[in-house]
C-alpha positions in Angstrom: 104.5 78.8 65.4 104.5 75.5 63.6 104.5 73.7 67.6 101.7 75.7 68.2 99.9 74.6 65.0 100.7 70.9 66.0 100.0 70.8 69.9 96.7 72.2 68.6 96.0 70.1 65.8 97.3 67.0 68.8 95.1 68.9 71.3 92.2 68.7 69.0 92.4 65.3 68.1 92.7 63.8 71.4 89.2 65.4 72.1 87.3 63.9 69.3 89.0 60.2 69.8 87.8 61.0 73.9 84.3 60.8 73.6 84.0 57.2 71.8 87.1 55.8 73.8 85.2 56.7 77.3 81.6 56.3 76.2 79.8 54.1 78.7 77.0 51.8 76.4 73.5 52.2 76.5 72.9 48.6 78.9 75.2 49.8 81.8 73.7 53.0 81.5 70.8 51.9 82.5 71.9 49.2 85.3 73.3 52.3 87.0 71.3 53.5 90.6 71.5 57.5 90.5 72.6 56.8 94.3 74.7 54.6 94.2 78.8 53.8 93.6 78.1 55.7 90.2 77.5 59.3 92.1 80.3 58.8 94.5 82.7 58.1 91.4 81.7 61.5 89.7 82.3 62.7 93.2 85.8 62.0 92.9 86.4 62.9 89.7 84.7 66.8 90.2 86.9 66.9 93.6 90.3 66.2 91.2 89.2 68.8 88.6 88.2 71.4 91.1 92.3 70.7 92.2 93.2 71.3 88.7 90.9 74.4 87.9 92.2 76.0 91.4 95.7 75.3 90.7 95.6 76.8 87.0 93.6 79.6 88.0 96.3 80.6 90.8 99.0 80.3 88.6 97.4 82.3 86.0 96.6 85.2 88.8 99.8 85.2 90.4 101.4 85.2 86.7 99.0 88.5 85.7 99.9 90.2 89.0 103.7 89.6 88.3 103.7 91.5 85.3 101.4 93.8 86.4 103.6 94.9 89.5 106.4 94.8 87.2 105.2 97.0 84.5 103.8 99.5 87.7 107.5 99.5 89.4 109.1 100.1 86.3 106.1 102.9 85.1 107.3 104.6 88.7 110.8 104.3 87.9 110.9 106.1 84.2 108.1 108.8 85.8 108.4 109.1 89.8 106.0 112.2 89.7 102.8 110.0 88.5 103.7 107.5 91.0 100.1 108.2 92.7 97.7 107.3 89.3 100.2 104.8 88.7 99.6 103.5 92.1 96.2 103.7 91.8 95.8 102.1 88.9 97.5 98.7 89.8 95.5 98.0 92.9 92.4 98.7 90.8 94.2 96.0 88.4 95.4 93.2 91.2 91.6 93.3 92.3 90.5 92.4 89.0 93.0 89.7 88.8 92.0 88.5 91.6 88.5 88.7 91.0 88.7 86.0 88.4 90.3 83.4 91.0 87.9 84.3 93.3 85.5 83.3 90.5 87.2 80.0 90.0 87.0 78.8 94.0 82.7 79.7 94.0 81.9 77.5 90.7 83.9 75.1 92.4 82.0 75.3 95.5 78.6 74.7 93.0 80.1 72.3 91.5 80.5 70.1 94.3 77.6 71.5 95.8 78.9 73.0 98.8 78.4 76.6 99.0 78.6 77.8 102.5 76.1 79.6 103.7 76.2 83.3 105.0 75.1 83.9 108.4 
């Protein structure tokens, strides 16, 4: 509990010494052209954290399905006869999951502004 308490505390520092460490002053803010080298940099850096986001949100599905399949095979095992809800009930479940990835991959799509289109 007390690593928790100081990974948080650590977490939570870091984010308030970010803002001032990376703020950009109010002269280059201004020298910058909205199309130029500036908009291809953000580029970039939305492309890397749409990599990140994806990654953590598959881990964090595959990780919830695990246990979910796991819990199911074992419910099936101590109770063969409700095998059928059980069944049920997990698929309902692994949609869900994967739902919320699914979620993850379209604001990442508006993020970098390339929906694709339907038909």
């Amino acid at each position: 509990m007390k690593k928790l308490a100081l990974f948080c505390l650590v977490f939570v520092a870091v984010l308030f010494v970010a803002g001032p460490a990376f703020a950009e002053s109010a002269e280059a803010a201004v020298k910058v052209d909205p199309n130029g080298p500036a908009k291809a940099e953000f580029g970039k850096y939305v492309a890397i954290a749409m990599g990140f986001g994806l990654a953590i949100a598959a881990f964090g599905g595959a990780m919830g399905q695990g246990k979910a399949i796991a819990a199911a095979v074992e419910s099936i095992a101590r109770q063969p006869e409700k095998a059928g809800d059980i069944r049920g009930a997990l698929i309902i479940g692994l949609a869900l999951i994967e739902t919320l990835v699914i979620y993850v991959l379209l604001i990442c799509f508006f993020l970098n502004g390339k929906l694709p289109t339907i038909g």
